[in-house]
Each structure stands twice: as C-alpha cells, then as structure tokens.
Residue, then its C-alpha position, 0 to 999 in steps of 0.5 A: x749194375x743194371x740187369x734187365x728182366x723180362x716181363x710180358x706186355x699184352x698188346x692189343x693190335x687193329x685187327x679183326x681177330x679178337x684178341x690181345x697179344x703177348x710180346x716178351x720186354x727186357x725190363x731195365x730198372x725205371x723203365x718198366x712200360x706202361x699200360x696205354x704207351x705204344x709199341x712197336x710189334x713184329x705181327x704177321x710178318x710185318x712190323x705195326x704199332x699196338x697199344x698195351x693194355x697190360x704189363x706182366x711179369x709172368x705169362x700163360x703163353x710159352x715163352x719160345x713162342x713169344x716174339x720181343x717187342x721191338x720199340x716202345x714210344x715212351x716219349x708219348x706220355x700213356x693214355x689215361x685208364x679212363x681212355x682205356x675204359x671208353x675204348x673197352x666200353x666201345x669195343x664191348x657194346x659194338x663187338x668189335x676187337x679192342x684194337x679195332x677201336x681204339x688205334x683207329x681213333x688215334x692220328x695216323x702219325x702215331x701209327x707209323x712205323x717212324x718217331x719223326x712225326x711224333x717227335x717233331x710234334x711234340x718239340x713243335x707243341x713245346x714251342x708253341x706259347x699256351x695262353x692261360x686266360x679264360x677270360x671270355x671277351x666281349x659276350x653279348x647279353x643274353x635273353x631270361x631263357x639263354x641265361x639260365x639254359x647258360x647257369x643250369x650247364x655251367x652250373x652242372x656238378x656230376x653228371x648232368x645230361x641235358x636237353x637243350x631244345x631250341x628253335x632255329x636262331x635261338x641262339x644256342x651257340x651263344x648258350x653254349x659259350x657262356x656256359x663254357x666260359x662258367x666251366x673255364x672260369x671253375x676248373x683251372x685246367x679244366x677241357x671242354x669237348x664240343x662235336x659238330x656232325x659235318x667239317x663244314x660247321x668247324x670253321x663259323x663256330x671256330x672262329x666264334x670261339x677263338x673271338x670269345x676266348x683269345x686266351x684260351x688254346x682251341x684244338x681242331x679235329x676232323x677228317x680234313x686236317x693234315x696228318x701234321x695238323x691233327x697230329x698236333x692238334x691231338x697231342x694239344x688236348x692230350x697234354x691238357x693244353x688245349x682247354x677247348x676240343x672242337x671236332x666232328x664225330x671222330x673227336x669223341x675218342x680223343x684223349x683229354x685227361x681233364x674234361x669236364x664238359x661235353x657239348x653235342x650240337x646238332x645232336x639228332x643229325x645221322x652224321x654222328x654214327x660211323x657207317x664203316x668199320x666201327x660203327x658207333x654213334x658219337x652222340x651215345x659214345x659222349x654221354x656214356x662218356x660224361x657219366x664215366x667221368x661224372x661230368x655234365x653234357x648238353x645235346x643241343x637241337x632244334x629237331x632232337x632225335x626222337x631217343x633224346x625226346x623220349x629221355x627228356x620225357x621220361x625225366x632222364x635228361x633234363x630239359x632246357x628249352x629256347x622258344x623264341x629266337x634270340x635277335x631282338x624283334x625275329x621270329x620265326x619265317x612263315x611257312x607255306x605250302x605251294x600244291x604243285x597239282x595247281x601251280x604247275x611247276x615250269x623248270x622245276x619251279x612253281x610261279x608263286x616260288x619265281x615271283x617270290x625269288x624276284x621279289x628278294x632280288x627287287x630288294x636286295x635280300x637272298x633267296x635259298x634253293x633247298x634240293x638234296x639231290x646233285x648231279x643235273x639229272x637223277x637218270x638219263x632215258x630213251x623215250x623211244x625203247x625205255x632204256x634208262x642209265x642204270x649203273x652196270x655194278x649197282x641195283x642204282x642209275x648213273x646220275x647226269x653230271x652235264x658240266x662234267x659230261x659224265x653219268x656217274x654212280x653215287x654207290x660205287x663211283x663208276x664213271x662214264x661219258x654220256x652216251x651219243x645214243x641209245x645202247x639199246x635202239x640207237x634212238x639218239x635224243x635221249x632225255x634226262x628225267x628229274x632235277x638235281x642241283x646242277x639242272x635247277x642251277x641252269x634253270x635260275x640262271x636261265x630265268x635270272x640272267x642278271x642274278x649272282x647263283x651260286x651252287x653248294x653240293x660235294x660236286x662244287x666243293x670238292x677242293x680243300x677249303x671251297x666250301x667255307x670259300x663259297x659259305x663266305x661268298x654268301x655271307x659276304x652277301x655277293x650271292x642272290x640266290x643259293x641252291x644247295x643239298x643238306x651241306x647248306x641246311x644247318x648251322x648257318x646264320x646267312x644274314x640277308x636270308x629272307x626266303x627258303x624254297x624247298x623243292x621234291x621233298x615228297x620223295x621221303x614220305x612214302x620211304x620204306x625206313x620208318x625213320x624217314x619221316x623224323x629226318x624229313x621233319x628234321x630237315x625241313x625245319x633246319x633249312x626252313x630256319x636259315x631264313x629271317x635270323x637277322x630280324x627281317x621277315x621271311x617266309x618258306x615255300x614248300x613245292x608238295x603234291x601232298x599238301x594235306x599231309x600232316x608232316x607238313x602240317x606240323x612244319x608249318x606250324x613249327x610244332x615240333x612236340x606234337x609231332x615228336x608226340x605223335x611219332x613216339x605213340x606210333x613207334x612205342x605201339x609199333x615195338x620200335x625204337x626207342x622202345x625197342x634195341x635191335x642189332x643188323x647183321x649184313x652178309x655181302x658176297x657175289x651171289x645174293x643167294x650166297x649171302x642170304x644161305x649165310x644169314x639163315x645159318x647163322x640165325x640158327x647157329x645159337x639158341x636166343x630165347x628172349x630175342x627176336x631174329x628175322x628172316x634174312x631179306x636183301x637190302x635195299x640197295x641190294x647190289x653195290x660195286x658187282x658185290x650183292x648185299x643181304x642183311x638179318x635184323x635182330x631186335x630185344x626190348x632189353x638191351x641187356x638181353x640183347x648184348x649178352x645173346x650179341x656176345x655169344x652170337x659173335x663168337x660163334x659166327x667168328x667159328x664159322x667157316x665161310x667165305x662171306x663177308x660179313x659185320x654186325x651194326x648195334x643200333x642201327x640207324x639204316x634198315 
C-alpha cells in the first residue's frame, strides 16, 4: 500500500528578498521531487512557479507554518547541478537573490501558472525529426592564420579561453565554423553555445550555420522570438537535441547539458551587459562558464575590450590573431580624415564626402552613412527668446521626429506634437539644431534625386523582421546609399560596399566617461570595416574638426595595439579598470536630495577598511520620467576584497528603512 510522507522542498522564487522557501510535499514512493523541477507554490497570495533547489526530510521551519507545494512539473526533466551552480555563481557575484537569476532567464512559458504550453512544447520537439550528422557541407578552404586559429579552438581539451583578434573580413565566422565542425565531429553529443550581442546579427550567421551543417538541429535565442518559439528552442538545447545554440546575450543561462564550446563574437560590444535588473555581462558569465565545465571558449573581435586585451597580454588568454583579410586580393579600406575647419560642411555634408558618394554612384558600387544619432533633429529652438525642446520628465531635449511630426524622448518615451510657436515668446519659425538620421536622409535624397537611400535605425525598423528586411535590400544591391545608427556598424558583409562616411563622431572625444574613447575607437573601425570586404578597393571618410588627435590617428593607421597600449598605460596609471574592481550604487527618488541623503547614509552604515567609497554625486542623466537619480562608486584593486565588503554591505542596506529605490551594479560599464 502506497502511503505518502511528507518532505520539505526548498524553493527559490524571482523576488527581491533574498531567500529561499520552505514548502511541505507528500512524498509518494518513486516519486520524490528533485532539485532543479519546477514547482508550483501558493506566495504571498498568489500562486507562482519557484525552482527547487533542496529536498529534505526534515526542516528547521514550524510545520504549521508551511504551506503545500501545489504542483510539481515533472514532466520537464530537472535542470543540471551545473546549471544550478552558474545561476548560484551569478546570483553570489552580482548580489542578487537566487531566484532573481535563474527563473528570469527561463522562458515565460515555463513560468506560467498552466502546463498547456509546456506540454504541447514537448509532444511538438518529440515530433520533430533531429538530424545526427555533423558532417559540414561545402567549407571553404582557409588561409595559413584561419586554419590554425581553427585547430588551436577545435582542438582545445579543458579550458582554454582564447583571444581571437582579427581585422574586419578576416574571416572570423569562418574560423569559427571549422573549429565548430572539429568540436562536432569529436563529441558525439557534444553542444556548442555561439552569443552574438544584437538580434539583427541572428539571422546572416544563422543561415551560415544551417547551410554549413544541414544535419545538425540549430536552436535560436533571443528576445524576438515568440514565447512559443523560444519556448521550443530552449526545451531543444535542454534535451541535448540542438548541437548549436545560437543567441544574444540571454542565451548564456540557457541549459545545455553537454556543451563543450563556447563562442563570443563581437566580445568587446557593451551589449553584452544587461542594464536592468540582473545586471550581468554575458561575456564574463560564459568564461566562468567554460571554466566550471572545463571547456574551451574563444572571444572573437577586431576591437577586443580593453579587459580581454590585457588577459591576452598578461598570458591569461591565449592569443590567436588574423592580420589580413580573408578574400583573396582585399585589404583593408583606406582611411581619411576631411577637417570640416576647411571643408565646410553644406547639409551635413563636406564636398570631398558629396564627390565621393557620386563617384560610387557613377560606378555602380554603394556608399554608407554612419551618424549614431535618430531622429531629423537632436532639439528644436527659438532663435528669437532661446527656448529650446527639453523633455518636461527628463534633464534631456525632445528629439525632431518630422515624418512623424513629433518631438519625442529617448529617455522616458514622452511624446508630443511639434509645436506651431514658440511656448515662450510666441515667435513661430522655430529651427531644429543639428543632424539625425532622418534630417541626413532628406538631405541625400535632396542632392541625389536619382539615388535608391535607404535609412537603417530603431525608428525604421521597428516592425518584426524589418530590419533583416531592409539588411537584404542592400545585400540584394538595390540600395546606393545607406544611412545608418550602430545597427549597421558590425557584423555585416555588404558586398558592393565601397565607401564609409562618418559624420559627428567628435561628440565622444570630450565625454566625461573614461570609456568613451575605447567605444568611439571600437566603432569607427567596425563601420570603417563593412567597406571593401569583397576585394574592391575602399576608402572611409572621417568629417572631424580635431584632425590631429591621436584616436584618429590610430584609426587611420588601423593600429589597434598602439592604441590598446596606449589606453592600458593610461588606465593602470589612472587606478582603473582593468587594473582596478569597482561596484555602483544608484538611489532614485523624487527629490535628488532624497537620493544623495540615501547615499551618504549608506556609505557609512558599514565599516570597509581596504575599499574605497565616493562621495554620492547625481548622475549624469540625473533626472529620468520625473524621478531624480544619484549614484555612489565603490571601487577595491581586489575583487576578493570587493565581494566580501559587497556582501555585508548588502545585507545592511537590505536592513535599512527607506523609501528609495535603490540597486547595486557590480562592474559597471556606465559611470
């Protein structure tokens, strides 16, 4: 006779306070729950689903006051102890409550209250027909560099972490995929994770991998799926079926059981950090996990982050470099600078820039706008009285948006019509001031009636699937001229591609972050690379008032290492990272001065001998949607040290009585 008996699971649930809960069970023979199931739990007079992280037969908690687990899902076999142990490590090193990590990173489908989208999920994977052949189709040969960058991943036993820097069109895709294939071809269930840091890069490299292993299940994750599709997706890499796990940045909490590679492209791009509620980096979250599991990972970039340089450097990675690009006969574009002191810019545009585009057009070839600024205008004014279109919830301006005839906030979303006149004095030719995409668009359209333009930002792409849309309109070579934000800036191999003009990157070279100039460097040689990759000769054309300066320098040269070098001496001199670990505290409230009395108490609610903490300033961007923002910088050149102060330090802001909102970033990459 079957007599069940009670046990006690421990169930963590995605809620700010930190801890786990007890819930009481009846145990039916063979059918005791296990650690990593689901469950469903009654919790603070709601039902949720929680994950169990312990099953016990006894408990410290007063059984009357326990509640009964309502449900388990055991038809979804447990997550892995070694997913458990990375959602730990996580929810440890960014002080975050455990289920604050790991049931977030979960598909929404499994955290409903229902089974029926579980359950049609896995009769719908039962049916589907998993291929079982690695064999890859059709790879190209590659060059002496690709092919042992190739070998040394593929080849890698334990952990490996390498460095593979590359110039633009080096072929590091290709590199990739081989060393993919060696992984495949070795472990006969073996799974390879591969992160991208934007959604638009899925689509180009998905199609590259499904063409190179037909007889491979490839997997997808990212935020644009359906909660059907990534539902299904996820349960695919769960089961083992899916051999390659493609996605952006959420994809690193995914459960594979059997990887065996890692695979980060694009590894120095800020994308990879989450900027709300978990605030973690993907990119350090995948080496760790590579070292827990004792396999290889490679970080691929033309422009690696200056943390990843310096482990190359210092020996901690292994560096694999590409110094030529990988067509036959293409190097890189020429680079030059215009001086807009002496070529005076009309619409946006210097005449050494108009000439250029025209000669593209004569030739039949495409031209690139690079402007990282949307919107027709950065602020509307009045030239009479001096008023200007700042947004009434935020220390920002209202963007023009003409075609849409509205001034909008890119901070808090507020919108509103363009104003007939002035608020102020009544004057009613008000101007916009500056260039945004949508304003540079009208101008080439203006100059070039004859020319296809074609604009790529979030305001032009925000229907589902309009962006790989408009990226095949180009690579379809229907487009003469493409004006784009960062979306176009990396990633993609626009064949025809022969000229990059970047317009107003000075912006980034006076920025009070001392990270701007790494990004601005970043980018102007990711743009600078779509052009000239099939062969043709190419050239980019920098608009700079600051000619002399030596970021420019360095980009025209293509010398990433001296100026890695140079930036490295800098930060080690400046105590910064990577030479120094620092943490941010951020307090919001209505008041700024509520926030900053906030911040002061709590740098001195615990004793930190060993770590520095800095007097609370406002932010930059101080005041967001009528709510003002402060924050407090904590820094150590010990990350041990750091983490041991960053625990107590949390739990005695956790005791503290206050109506601010408030969160802690570790490593934080916006100061």
């Amino acid at each position: 006779m079957n007599n069940p008996r009670p046990c006690y699971l421990q169930i963590a649930i995605d809620t700010p306070l930190n801890a786990v809960f007890d819930y009481r069970w009846q145990c039916e023979a063979g059918q005791r729950p296990q650690i990593g199931q689901l469950a469903l739990v009654s919790f603070a007079r709601r039902e949720v689903v929680g994950l169990i992280v312990g099953v016990a037969d006894h408990t410290d908690v007063p059984v009357d006051k326990l509640k009964d687990a309502l449900a388990v899902r055991s038809q979804l076999s447990p997550l892995s102890a070694k997913w458990l142990a990375l959602a730990g490590f996580a929810a440890d090193y960014y002080q975050r409550p455990l289920g604050e990590v790991a049931l977030p990173g979960l598909p929404k489908n499994l955290r409903v209250l229902t089974t029926v989208a579980l359950d049609r999920a896995i009769k719908k994977l039962a049916k589907l027909e998993v291929p079982h052949d690695p064999t890859p189709a059709n790879p190209p040969s590659l060059n002496a560099s690709q092919q042992e960058a190739a070998d040394a991943i593929g080849g890698a036993q334990g952990f490996k972490p390498s460095l593979l820097y590359g110039v633009t069109g080096s072929g590091k895709t290709e590199v990739y995929l081989q060393a993919c294939a060696q992984v495949l071809a070795r472990e006969p269930d073996g799974q390879i994770l591969i992160l991208v840091p934007e959604i638009n890069l899925t689509p180009q490299l998905e199609g590259n991998i499904r063409a190179r292993f037909p007889g491979v299940m490839l997997a997808t994750l990212h935020s644009s799926l359906s909660e059907g599709e990534r539902m299904l997706h996820w349960l695919a890499a769960h089961e083992g079926k899916a051999r390659i796990v493609l996605g952006t940045r959420l994809a690193i909490l995914s459960s594979l059981p059997h990887l065996k590679l890692i695979v980060i492209d694009e590894e120095h791009d800020p994308s990879y950090k989450q900027q709300e509620g978990l605030r973690y980096s993907a990119r350090d979250l995948a080496v760790w996990r590579a070292w827990q599991l004792q396999i290889p990972i490679v970080l691929g970039s033309a422009t690696p982050s200056l943390e990843s340089w310096h482990h190359a450097q210092s020996g901690r990675y292994r560096k694999l470099e590409l110094r030529e690009r990988a067509v036959k006969n293409a190097v890189l574009p020429t680079v030059k600078l215009i001086d807009m002191e002496r070529d005076k810019p009309s619409d946006g545009l210097t005449s050494q820039l108009v000439a250029a585009i025209k000669q593209r057009m004569e030739r039949g070839e495409q031209s690139l706008l690079f402007l990282n600024r949307r919107g027709y205008a950065p602020v509307i004014c009045c030239e009479s009285c001096g008023w200007i279109s700042e947004c009434t919830r935020c220390t920002s301006f209202m963007v023009l948006h003409r075609p849409e005839h509205r001034l909008r906030c890119h901070h808090c979303s507020l919108e509103m019509r363009i104003p007939r006149h002035c608020p102020t004095c009544g004057n009613v030719d008000l101007q916009p001031l500056g260039r945004g995409t949508q304003r540079v668009e009208e101008g080439l359209q203006a100059m070039f009636p004859e020319a296809r333009v074609l604009r790529i930002d979030a305001d032009s792409t925000r229907k589902k699937g309009s962006a790989q849309e408009a990226f095949d309109t180009v690579h379809r070579g229907e487009v003469d001229i493409l004006i784009g934000t960062q979306m176009v800036a990396k990633g993609h191999d626009f064949k025809k591609l022969t000229l990059v003009g970047i317009l107003n990157p000075d912006t980034a070279l006076f920025s009070q972050d001392y990270r701007a100039s790494e990004r601005l460097f970043a980018q102007l040689m990711q743009v600078a690379g779509r052009a000239g990759r099939a062969g043709i000769p190419s050239e980019v054309l920098i608009q700079t008032r600051y000619p002399q300066h030596p970021l420019y320098g360095a980009v025209v040269h293509h010398d990433y290492d001296h100026f890695a070098s140079a930036l490295l001496e800098e930060r080690e001199q400046a105590a910064l990272p990577p030479y120094l670990f620092q943490a941010l505290l951020r307090a919001e409230a209505r008041e700024l001065a509520t926030a900053i009395e906030f911040l002061n108490m709590a740098r001195d609610c615990v004793e930190h001998p060993g770590i520095t903490i800095n007097d609370p300033i406002p932010m930059t961007m101080t005041r967001v949607h009528n709510v003002d923002r402060a924050q407090l910088l904590v820094e150590s050149p010990s990350r041990p040290a750091l983490q041991a102060f960053l625990k107590e330090w949390m739990h005695a802001l956790r005791e503290m009585k206050s109506r601010v909102k408030w969160s802690l970033e570790v490593d934080p990459l916006d100061i």
